[in-house]
C-alpha positions as CSV (number, residue, x, y, z in Angstrom):
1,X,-21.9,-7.6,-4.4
2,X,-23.9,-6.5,-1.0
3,X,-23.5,-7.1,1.8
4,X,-25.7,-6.7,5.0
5,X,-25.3,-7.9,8.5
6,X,-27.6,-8.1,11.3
7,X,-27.5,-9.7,14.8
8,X,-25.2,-7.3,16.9
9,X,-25.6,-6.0,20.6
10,X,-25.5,-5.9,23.7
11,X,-24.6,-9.0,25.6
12,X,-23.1,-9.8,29.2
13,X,-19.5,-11.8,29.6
14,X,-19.9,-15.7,28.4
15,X,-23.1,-14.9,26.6
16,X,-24.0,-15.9,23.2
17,X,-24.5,-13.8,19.7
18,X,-25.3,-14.6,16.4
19,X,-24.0,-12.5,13.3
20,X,-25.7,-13.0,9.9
21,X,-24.7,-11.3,6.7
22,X,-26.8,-12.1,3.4
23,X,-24.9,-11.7,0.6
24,X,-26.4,-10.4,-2.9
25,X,-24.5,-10.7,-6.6
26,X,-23.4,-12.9,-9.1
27,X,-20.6,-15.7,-8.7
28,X,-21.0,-15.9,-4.8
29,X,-19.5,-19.2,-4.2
30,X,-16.4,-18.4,-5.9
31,X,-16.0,-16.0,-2.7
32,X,-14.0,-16.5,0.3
33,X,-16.2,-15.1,2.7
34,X,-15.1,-13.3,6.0
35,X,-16.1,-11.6,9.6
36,X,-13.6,-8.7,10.6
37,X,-13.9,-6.5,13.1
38,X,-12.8,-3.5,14.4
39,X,-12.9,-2.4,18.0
40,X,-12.3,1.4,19.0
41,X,-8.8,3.1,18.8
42,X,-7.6,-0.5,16.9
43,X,-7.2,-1.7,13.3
44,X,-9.5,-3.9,11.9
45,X,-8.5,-7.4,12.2
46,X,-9.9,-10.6,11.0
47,X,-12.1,-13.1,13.0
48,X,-12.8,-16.1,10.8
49,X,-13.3,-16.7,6.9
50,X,-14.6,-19.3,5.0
51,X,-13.8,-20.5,1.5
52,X,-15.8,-21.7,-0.9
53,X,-15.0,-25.4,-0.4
54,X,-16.2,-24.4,3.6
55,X,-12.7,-24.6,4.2
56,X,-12.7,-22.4,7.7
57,X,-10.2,-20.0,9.4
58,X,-10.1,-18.3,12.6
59,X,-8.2,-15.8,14.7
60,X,-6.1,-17.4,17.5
61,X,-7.9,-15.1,19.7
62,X,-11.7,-16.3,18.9
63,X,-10.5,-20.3,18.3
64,X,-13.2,-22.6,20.0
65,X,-15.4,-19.7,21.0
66,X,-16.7,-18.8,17.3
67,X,-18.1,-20.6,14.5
68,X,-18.4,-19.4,11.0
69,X,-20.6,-21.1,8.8
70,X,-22.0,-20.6,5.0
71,X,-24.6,-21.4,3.2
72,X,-24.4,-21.3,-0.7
73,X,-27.0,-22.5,-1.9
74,X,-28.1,-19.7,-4.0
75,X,-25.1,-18.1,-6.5
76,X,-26.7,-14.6,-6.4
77,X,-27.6,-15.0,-2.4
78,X,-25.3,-16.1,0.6
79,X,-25.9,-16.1,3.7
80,X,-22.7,-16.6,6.2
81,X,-23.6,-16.8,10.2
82,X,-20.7,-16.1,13.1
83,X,-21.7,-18.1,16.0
84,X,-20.0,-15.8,19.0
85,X,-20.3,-18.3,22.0
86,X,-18.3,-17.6,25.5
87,X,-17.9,-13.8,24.5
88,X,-15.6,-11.8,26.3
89,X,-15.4,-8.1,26.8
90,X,-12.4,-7.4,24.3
91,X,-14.8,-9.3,22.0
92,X,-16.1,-6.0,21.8
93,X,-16.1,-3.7,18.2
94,X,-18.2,-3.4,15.2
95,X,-18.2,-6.4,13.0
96,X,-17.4,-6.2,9.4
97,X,-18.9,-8.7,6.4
98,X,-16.0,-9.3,3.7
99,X,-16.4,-11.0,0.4
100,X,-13.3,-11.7,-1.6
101,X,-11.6,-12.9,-4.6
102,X,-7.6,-12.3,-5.0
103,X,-8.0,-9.1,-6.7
104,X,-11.1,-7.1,-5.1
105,X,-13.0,-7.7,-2.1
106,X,-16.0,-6.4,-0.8
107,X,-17.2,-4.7,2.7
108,X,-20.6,-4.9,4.7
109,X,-21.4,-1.1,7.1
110,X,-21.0,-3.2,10.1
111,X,-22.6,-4.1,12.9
112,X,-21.8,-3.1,17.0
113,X,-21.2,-5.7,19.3
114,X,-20.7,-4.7,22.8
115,X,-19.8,-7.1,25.6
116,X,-20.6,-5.6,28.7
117,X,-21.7,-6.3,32.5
């Protein structure tokens, strides 16, 4: 499985970002898939994930601001979208793409976000 997200930058307080990640491989919709992210200094810590039955999850800290979606049309190609609405400054860190089953799990390279005045 690959992974590759786009969409990061720089945005002011209480603007709005889009993440995308398109997904590549076989079996995709068996996968849970996931936004992480990891801001400087910190561990990386989960945002939202989505199972295959769109079944959503999200960090107490992102609730009502972001939306994670999926689209699974395709088995070999995914595409999963974090809708970052209302961002705030400690939104900021590079976001990771995660795909994964119980025993393995797979990582995007990231992409920077920066929420800044």
């Amino acid at each position: 499985v690959q992974l590759v997200e786009s969409g990061g930058g720089l945005v002011q307080p209480g603007g709005s970002l889009r993440l995308s990640c398109l997904a590549s491989g076989s079996g995709l919709s068996l996968y849970t898939m996931g936004w992480y992210r990891q801001a400087p200094g910190k561990e990386r810590e989960l945002v939202a994930t989505i199972t295959r039955e769109s079944t959503t999850n999200y960090a107490v800290a992102v609730k009502g601001r972001f939306t994670i979606s999926r689209d699974n049309a395709k088995d070999t190609m995914n595409t999963v979208v974090l809708q970052m609405d209302r961002l705030k400054p400690e939104d900021t860190a590079v976001y990771y793409c995660n795909a994964a089953l119980p025993t393995f799990d797979f990582w995007g390279q990231g992409t920077q976000v920066t929420v800044s005045a």
